[in-house]
VMD Tcl script that builds the backbone (N, CA, C; Angstrom):
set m [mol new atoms 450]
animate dup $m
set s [atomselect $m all]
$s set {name element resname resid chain x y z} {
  {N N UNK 1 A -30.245 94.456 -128.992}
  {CA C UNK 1 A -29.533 95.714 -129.047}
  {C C UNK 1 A -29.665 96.282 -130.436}
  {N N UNK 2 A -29.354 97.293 -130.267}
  {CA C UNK 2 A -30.200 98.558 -131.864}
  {C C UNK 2 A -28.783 99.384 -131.462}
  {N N UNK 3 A -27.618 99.654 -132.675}
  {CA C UNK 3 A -26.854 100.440 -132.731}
  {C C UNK 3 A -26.919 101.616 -134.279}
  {N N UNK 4 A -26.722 102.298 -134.726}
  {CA C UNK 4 A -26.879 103.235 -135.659}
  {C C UNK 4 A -24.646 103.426 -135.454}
  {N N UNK 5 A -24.271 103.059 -136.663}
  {CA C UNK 5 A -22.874 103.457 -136.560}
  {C C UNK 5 A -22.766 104.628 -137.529}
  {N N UNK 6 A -21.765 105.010 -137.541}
  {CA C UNK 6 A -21.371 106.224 -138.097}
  {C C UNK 6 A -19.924 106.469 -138.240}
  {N N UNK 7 A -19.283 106.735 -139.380}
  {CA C UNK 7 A -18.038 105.971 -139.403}
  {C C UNK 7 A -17.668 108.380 -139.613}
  {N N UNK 8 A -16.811 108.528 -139.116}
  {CA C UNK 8 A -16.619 109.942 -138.301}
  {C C UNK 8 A -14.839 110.342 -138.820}
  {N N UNK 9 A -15.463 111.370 -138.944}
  {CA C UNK 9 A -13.565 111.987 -138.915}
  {C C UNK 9 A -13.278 112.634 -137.414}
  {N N UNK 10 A -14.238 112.945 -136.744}
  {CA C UNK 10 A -14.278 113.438 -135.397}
  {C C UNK 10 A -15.846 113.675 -134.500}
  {N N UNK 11 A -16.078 113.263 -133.768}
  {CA C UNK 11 A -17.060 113.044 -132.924}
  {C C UNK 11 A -16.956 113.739 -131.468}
  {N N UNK 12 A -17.322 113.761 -131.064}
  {CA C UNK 12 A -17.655 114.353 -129.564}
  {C C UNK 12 A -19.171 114.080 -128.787}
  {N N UNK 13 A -18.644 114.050 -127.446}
  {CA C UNK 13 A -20.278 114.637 -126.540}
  {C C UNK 13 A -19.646 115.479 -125.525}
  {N N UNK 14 A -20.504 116.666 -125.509}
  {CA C UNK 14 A -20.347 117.682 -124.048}
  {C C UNK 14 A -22.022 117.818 -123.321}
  {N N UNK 15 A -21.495 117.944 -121.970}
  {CA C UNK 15 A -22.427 117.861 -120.974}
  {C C UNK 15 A -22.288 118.862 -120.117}
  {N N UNK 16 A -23.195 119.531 -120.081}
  {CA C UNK 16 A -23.344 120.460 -119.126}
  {C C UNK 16 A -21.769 121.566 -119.566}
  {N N UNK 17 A -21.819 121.847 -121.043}
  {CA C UNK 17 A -21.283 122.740 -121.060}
  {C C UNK 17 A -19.485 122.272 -121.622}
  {N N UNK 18 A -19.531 120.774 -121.272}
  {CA C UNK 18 A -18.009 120.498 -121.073}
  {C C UNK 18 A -17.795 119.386 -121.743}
  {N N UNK 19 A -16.592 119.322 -122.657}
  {CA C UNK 19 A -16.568 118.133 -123.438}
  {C C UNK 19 A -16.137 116.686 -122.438}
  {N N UNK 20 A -17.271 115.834 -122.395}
  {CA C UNK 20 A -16.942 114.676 -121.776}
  {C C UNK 20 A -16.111 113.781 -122.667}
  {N N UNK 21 A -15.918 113.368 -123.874}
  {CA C UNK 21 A -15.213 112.552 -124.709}
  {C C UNK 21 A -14.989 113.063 -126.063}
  {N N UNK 22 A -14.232 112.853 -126.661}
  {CA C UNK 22 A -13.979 113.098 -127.982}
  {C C UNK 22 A -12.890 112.130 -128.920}
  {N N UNK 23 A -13.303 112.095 -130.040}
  {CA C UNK 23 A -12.509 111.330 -130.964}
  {C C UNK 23 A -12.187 111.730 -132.175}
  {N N UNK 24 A -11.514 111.269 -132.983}
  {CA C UNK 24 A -10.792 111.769 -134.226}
  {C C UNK 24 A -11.389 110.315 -134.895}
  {N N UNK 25 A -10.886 109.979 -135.716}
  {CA C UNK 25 A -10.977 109.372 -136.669}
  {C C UNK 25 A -11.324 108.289 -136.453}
  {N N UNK 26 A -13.319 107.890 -136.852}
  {CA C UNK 26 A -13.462 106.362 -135.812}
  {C C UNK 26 A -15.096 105.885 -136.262}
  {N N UNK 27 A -15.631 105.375 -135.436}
  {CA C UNK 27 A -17.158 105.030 -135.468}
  {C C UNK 27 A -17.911 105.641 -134.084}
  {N N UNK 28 A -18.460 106.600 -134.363}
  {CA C UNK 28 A -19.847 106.819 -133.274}
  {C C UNK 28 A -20.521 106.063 -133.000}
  {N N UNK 29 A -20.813 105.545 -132.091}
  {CA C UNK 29 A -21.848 104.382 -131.628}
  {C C UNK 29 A -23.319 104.556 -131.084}
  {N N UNK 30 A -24.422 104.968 -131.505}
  {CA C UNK 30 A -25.459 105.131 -130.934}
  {C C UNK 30 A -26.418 104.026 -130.348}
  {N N UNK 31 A -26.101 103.362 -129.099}
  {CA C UNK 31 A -27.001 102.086 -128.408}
  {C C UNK 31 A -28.171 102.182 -127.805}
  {N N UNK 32 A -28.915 101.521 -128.291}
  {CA C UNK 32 A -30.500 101.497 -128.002}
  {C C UNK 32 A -29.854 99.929 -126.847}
  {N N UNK 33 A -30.669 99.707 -126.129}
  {CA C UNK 33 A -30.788 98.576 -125.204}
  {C C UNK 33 A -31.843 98.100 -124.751}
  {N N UNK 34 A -32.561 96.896 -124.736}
  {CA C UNK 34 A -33.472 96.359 -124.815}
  {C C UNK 34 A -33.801 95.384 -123.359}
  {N N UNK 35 A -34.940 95.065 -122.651}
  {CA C UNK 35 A -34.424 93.779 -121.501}
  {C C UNK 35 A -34.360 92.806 -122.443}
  {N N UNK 36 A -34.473 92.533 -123.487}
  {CA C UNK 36 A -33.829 90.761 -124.568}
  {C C UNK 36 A -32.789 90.939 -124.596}
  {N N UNK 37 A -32.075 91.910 -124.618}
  {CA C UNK 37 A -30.490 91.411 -124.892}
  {C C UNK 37 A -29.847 91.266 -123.758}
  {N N UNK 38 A -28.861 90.239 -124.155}
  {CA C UNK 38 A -27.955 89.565 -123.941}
  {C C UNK 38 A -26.671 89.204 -123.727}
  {N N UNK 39 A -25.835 88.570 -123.058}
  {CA C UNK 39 A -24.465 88.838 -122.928}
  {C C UNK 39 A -23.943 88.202 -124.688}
  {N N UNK 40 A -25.053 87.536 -125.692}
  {CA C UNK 40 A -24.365 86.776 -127.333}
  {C C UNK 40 A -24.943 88.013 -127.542}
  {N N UNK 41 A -25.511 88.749 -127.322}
  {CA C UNK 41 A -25.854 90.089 -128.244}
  {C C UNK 41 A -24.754 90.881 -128.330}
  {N N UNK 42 A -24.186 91.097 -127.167}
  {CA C UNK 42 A -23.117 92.136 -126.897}
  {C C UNK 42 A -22.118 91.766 -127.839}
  {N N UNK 43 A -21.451 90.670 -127.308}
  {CA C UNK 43 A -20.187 89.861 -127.942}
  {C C UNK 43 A -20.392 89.958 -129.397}
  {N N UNK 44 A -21.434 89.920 -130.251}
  {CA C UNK 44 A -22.026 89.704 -131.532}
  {C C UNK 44 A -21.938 91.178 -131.976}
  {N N UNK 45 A -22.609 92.080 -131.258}
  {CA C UNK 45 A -22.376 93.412 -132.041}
  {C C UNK 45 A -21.421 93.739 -131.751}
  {N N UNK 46 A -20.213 93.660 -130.498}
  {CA C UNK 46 A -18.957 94.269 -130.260}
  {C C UNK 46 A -18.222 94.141 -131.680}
  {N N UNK 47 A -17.765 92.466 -131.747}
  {CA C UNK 47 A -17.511 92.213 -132.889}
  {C C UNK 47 A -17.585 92.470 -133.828}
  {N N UNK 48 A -18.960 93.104 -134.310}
  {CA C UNK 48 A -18.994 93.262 -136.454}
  {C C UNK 48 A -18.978 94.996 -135.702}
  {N N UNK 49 A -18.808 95.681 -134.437}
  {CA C UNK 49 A -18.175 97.018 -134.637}
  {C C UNK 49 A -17.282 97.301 -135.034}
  {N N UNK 50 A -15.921 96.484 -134.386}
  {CA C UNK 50 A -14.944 96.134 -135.000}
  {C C UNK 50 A -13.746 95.845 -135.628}
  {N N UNK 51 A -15.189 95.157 -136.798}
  {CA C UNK 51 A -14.127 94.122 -137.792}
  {C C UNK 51 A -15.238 94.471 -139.170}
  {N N UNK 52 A -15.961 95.085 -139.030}
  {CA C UNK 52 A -16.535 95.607 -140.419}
  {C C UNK 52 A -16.274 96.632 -140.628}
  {N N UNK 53 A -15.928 96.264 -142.202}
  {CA C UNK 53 A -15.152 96.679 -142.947}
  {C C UNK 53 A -15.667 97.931 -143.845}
  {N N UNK 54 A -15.782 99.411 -142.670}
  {CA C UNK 54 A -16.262 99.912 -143.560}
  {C C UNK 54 A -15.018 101.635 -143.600}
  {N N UNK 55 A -13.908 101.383 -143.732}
  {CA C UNK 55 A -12.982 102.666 -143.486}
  {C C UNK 55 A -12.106 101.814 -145.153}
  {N N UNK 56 A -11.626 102.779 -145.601}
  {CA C UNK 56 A -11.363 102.907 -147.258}
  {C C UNK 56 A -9.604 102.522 -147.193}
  {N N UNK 57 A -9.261 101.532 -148.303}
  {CA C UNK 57 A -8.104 101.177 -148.157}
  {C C UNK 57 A -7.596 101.985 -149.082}
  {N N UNK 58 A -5.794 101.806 -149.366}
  {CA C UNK 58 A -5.499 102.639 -150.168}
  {C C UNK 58 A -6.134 103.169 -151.598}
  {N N UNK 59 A -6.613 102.254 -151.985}
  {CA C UNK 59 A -7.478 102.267 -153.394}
  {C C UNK 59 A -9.094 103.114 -153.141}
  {N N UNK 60 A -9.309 103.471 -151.746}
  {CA C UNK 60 A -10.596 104.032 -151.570}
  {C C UNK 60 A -11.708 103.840 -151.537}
  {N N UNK 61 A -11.408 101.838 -151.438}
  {CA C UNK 61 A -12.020 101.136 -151.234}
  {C C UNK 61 A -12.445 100.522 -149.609}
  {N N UNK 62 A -14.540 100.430 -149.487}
  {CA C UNK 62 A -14.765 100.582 -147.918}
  {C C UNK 62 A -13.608 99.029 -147.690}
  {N N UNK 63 A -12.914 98.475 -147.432}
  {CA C UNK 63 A -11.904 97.269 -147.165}
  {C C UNK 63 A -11.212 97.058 -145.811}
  {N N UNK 64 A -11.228 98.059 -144.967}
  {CA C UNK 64 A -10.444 97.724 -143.784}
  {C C UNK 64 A -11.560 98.462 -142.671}
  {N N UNK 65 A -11.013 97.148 -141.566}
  {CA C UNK 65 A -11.917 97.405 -140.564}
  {C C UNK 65 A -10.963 98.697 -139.640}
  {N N UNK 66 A -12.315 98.712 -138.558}
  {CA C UNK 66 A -11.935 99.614 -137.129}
  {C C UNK 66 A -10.410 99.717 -136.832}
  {N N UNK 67 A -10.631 98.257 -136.647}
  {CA C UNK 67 A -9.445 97.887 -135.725}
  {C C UNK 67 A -7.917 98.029 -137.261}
  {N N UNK 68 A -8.006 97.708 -137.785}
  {CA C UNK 68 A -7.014 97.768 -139.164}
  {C C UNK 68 A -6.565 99.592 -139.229}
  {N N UNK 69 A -7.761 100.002 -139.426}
  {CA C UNK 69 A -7.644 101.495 -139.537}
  {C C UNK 69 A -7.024 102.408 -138.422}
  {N N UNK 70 A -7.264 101.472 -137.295}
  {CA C UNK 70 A -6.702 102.527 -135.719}
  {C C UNK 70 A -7.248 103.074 -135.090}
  {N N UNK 71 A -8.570 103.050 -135.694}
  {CA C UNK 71 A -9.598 104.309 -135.005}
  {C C UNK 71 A -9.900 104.235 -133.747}
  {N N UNK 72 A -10.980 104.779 -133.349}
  {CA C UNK 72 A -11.238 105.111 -131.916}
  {C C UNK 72 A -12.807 104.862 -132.114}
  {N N UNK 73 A -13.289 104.843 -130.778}
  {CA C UNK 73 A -14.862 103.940 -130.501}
  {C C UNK 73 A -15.425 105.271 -129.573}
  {N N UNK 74 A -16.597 105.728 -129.930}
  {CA C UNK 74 A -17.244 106.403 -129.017}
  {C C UNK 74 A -18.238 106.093 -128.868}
  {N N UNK 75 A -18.475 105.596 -127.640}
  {CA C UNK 75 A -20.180 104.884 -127.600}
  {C C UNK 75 A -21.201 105.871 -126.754}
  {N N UNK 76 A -22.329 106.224 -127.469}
  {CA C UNK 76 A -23.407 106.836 -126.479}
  {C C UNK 76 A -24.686 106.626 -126.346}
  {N N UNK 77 A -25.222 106.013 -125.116}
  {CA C UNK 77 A -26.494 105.165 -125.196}
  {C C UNK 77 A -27.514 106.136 -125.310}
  {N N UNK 78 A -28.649 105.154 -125.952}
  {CA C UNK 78 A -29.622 106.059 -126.761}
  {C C UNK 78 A -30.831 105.170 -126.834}
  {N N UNK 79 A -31.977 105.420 -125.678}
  {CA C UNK 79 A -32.836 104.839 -125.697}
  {C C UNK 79 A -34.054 104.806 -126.415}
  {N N UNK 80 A -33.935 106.277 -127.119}
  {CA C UNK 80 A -35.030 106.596 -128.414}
  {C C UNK 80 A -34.614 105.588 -129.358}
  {N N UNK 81 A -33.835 105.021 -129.429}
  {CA C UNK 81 A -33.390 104.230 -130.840}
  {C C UNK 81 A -34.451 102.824 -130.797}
  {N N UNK 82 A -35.050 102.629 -129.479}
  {CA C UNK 82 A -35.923 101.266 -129.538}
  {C C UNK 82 A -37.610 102.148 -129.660}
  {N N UNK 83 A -37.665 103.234 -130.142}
  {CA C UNK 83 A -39.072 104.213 -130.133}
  {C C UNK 83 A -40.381 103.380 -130.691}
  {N N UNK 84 A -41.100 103.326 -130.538}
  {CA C UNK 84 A -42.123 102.994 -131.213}
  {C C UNK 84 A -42.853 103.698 -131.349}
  {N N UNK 85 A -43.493 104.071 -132.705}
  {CA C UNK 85 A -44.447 104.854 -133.754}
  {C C UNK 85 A -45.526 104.113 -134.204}
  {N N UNK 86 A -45.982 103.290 -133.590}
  {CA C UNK 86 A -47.078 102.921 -134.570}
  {C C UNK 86 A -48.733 103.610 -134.280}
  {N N UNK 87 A -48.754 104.110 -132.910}
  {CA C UNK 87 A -49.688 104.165 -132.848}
  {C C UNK 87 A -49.656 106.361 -132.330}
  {N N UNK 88 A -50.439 106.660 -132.751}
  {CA C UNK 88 A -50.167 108.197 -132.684}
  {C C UNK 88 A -49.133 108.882 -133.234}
  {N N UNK 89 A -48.833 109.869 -132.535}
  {CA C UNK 89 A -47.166 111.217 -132.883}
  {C C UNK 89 A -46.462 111.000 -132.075}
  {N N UNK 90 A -46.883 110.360 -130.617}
  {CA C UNK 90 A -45.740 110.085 -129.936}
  {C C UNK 90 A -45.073 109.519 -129.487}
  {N N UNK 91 A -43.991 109.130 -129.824}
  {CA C UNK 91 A -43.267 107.641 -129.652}
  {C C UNK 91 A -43.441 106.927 -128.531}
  {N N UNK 92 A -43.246 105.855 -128.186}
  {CA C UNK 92 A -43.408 104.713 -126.815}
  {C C UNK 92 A -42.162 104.390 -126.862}
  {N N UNK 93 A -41.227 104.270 -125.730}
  {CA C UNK 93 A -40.018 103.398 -125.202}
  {C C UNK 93 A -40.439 102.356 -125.063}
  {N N UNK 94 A -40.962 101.662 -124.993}
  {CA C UNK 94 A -42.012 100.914 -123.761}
  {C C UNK 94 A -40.915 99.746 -124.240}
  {N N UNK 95 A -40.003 99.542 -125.474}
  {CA C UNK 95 A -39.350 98.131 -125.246}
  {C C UNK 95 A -37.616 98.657 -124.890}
  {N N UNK 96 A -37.627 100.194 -124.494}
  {CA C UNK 96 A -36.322 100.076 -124.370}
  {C C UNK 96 A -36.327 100.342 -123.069}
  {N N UNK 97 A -35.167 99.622 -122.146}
  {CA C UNK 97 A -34.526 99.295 -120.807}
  {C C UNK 97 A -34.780 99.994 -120.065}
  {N N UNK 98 A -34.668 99.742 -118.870}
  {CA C UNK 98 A -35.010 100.903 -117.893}
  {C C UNK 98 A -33.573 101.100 -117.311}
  {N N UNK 99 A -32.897 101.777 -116.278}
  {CA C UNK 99 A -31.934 102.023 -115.942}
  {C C UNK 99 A -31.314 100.903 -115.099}
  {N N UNK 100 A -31.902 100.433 -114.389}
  {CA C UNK 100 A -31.665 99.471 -113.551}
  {C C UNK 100 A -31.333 97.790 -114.053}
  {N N UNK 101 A -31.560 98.179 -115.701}
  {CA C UNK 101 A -31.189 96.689 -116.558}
  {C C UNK 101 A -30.715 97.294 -117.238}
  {N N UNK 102 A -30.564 97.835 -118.190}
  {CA C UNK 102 A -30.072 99.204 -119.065}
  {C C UNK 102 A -28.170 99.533 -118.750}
  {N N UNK 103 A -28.013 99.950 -117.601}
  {CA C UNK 103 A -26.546 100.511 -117.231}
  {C C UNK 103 A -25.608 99.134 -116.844}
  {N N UNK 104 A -26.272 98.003 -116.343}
  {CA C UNK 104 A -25.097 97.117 -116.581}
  {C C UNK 104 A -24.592 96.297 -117.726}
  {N N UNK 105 A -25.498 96.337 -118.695}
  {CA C UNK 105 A -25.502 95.813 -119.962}
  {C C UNK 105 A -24.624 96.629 -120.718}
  {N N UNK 106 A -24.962 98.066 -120.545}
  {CA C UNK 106 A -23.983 99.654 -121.096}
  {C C UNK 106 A -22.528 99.015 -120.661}
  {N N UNK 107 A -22.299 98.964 -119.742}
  {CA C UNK 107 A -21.373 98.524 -119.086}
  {C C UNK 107 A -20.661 97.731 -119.883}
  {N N UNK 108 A -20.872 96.519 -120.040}
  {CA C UNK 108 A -20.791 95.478 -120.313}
  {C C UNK 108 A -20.115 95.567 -121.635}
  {N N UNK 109 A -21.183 96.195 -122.656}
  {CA C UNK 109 A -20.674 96.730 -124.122}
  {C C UNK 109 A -19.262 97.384 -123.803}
  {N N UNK 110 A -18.733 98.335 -123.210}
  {CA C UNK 110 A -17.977 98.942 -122.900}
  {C C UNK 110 A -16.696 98.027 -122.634}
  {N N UNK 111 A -16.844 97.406 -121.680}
  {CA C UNK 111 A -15.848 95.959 -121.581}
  {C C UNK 111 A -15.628 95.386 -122.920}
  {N N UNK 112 A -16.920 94.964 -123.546}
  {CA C UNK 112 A -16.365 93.856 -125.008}
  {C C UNK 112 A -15.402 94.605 -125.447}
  {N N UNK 113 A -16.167 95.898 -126.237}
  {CA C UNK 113 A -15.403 96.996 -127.136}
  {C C UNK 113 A -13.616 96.839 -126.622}
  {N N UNK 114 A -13.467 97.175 -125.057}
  {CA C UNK 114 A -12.030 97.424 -125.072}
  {C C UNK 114 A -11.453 96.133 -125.230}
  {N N UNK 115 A -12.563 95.208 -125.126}
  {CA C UNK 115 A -10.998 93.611 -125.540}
  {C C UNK 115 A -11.227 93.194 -127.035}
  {N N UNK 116 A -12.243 93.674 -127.874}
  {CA C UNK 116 A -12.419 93.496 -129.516}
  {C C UNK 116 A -11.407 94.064 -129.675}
  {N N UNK 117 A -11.660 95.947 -129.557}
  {CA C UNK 117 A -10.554 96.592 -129.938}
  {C C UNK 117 A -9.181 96.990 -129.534}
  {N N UNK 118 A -8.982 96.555 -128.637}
  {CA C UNK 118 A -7.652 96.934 -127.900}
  {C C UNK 118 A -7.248 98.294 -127.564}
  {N N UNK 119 A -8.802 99.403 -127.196}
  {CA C UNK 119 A -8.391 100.188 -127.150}
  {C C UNK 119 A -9.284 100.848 -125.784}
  {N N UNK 120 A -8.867 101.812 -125.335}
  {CA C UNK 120 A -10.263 102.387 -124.431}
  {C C UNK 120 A -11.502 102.786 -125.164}
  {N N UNK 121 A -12.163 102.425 -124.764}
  {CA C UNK 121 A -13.981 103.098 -125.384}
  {C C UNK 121 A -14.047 104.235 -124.553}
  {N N UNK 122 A -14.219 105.479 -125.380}
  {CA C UNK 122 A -14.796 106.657 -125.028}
  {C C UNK 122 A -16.055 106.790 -125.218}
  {N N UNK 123 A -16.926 107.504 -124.096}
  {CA C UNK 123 A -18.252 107.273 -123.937}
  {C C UNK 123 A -19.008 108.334 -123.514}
  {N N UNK 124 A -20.329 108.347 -123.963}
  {CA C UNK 124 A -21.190 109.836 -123.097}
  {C C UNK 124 A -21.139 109.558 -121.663}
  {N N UNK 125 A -22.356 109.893 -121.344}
  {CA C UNK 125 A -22.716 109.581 -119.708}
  {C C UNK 125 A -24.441 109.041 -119.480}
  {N N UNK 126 A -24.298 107.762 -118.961}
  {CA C UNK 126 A -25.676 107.648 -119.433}
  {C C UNK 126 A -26.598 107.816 -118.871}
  {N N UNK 127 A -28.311 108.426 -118.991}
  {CA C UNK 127 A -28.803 108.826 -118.998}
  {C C UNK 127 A -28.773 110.813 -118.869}
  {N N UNK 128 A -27.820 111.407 -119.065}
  {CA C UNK 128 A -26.862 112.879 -119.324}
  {C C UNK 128 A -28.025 113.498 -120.409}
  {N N UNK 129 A -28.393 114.286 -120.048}
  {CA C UNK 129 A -28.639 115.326 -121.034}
  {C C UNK 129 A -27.321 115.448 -122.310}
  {N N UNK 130 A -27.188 115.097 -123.240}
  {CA C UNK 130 A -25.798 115.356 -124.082}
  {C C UNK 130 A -26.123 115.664 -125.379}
  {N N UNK 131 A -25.125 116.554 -125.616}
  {CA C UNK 131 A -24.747 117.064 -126.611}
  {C C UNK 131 A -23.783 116.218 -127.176}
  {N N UNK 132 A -24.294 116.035 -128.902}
  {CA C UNK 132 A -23.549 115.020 -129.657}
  {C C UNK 132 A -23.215 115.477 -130.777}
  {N N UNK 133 A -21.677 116.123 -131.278}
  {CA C UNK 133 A -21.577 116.331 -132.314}
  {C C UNK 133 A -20.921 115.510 -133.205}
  {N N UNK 134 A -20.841 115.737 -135.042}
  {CA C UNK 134 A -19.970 114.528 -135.119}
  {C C UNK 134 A -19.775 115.412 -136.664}
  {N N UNK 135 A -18.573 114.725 -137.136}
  {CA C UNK 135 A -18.687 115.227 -138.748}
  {C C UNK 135 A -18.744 113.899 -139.351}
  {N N UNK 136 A -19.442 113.485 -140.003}
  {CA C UNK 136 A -19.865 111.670 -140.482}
  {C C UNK 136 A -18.981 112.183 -141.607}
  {N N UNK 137 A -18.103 110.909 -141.741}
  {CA C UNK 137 A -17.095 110.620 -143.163}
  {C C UNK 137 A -17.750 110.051 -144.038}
  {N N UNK 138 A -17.561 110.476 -145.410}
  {CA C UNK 138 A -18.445 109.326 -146.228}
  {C C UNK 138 A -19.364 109.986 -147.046}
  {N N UNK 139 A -21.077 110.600 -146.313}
  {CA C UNK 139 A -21.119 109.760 -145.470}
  {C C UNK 139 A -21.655 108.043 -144.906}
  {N N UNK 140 A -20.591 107.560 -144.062}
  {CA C UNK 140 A -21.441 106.071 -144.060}
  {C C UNK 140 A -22.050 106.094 -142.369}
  {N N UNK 141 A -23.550 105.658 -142.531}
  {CA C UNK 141 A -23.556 105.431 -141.360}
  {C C UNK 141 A -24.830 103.967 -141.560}
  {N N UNK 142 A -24.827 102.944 -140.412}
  {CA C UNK 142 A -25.208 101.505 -140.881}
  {C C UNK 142 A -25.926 101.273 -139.266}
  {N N UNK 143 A -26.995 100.870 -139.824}
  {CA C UNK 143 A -28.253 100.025 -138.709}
  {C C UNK 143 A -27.645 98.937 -138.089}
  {N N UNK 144 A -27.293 98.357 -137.108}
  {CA C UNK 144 A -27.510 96.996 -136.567}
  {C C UNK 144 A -28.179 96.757 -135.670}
  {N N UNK 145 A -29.769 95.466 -135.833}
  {CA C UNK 145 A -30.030 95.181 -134.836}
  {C C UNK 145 A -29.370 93.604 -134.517}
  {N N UNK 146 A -28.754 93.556 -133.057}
  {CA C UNK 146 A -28.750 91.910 -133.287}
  {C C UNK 146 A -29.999 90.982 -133.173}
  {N N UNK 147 A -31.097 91.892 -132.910}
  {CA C UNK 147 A -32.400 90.392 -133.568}
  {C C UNK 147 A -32.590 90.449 -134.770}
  {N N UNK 148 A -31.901 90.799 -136.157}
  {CA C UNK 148 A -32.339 90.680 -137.186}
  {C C UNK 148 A -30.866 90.276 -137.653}
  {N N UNK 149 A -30.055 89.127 -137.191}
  {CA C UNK 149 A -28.782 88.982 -137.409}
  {C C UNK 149 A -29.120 88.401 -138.906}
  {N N UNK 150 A -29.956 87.547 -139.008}
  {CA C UNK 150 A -30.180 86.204 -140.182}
  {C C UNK 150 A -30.488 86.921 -141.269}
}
mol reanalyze $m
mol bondsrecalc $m
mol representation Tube
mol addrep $m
């Protein structure tokens, strides 16, 4: 799994005109999904979503996590994020998921998130044409793949 976070004062996606989710003060989640990953992938990135520590304590220091801070989780899957460039201008999916392995794994993330965080995960719609806006705080926004945990 390939996530791009983005730590947000407010985020959104609208579809077809209409806001499907929105959040205030939180991390955007952009998920690439792979057929290698895994139910330790999930659990592994749910986790350092979080509990890393990247929202500013009183001193304005990055020190307190997700969950410390209160925020809110918006996850929206994103299969360009596994693109491959090496060969020509135009990218290859060719290692990211197809729908039929792809949406129960989505799924799945969705489950961790609400028992990491104790909160509902707000989410695009996946495979949706969507519109994604966001105002990035900071700004911080941070790569995780879980095959490059080490």
């Amino acid at each position: 799994m390939r996530a791009v976070l983005q730590r947000v004062s407010q985020a959104s996606v609208i579809i077809n005109n209409t806001v499907k989710s929105k959040i205030n003060k939180g991390i955007l989640v952009l998920l690439g999904i792979e057929d290698a990953d895994s139910k330790e992938d999930i659990e592994w990135l749910s986790s350092k979503i979080c509990n890393l520590r990247i929202f500013d304590d009183k001193n304005g220091v990055m020190n307190i996590s997700l969950k410390d801070a209160g925020g809110d989780i918006l996850l929206v899957s994103q299969f360009t994020l596994h693109a491959s460039v090496k060969k020509g201008n135009r990218p290859s999916y060719i290692r990211a998921s197809k729908p039929e392995m792809a949406i129960p794994l989505y799924e799945k993330m969705i489950a961790q998130l609400e028992i990491d965080s104790g909160k509902k995960i707000l989410t695009g719609e996946f495979g949706a044409d969507m519109k994604v806006a966001l105002m990035n705080d900071g700004p911080v926004t941070i790569i995780i793949d879980t095959k490059s945990k080490v």
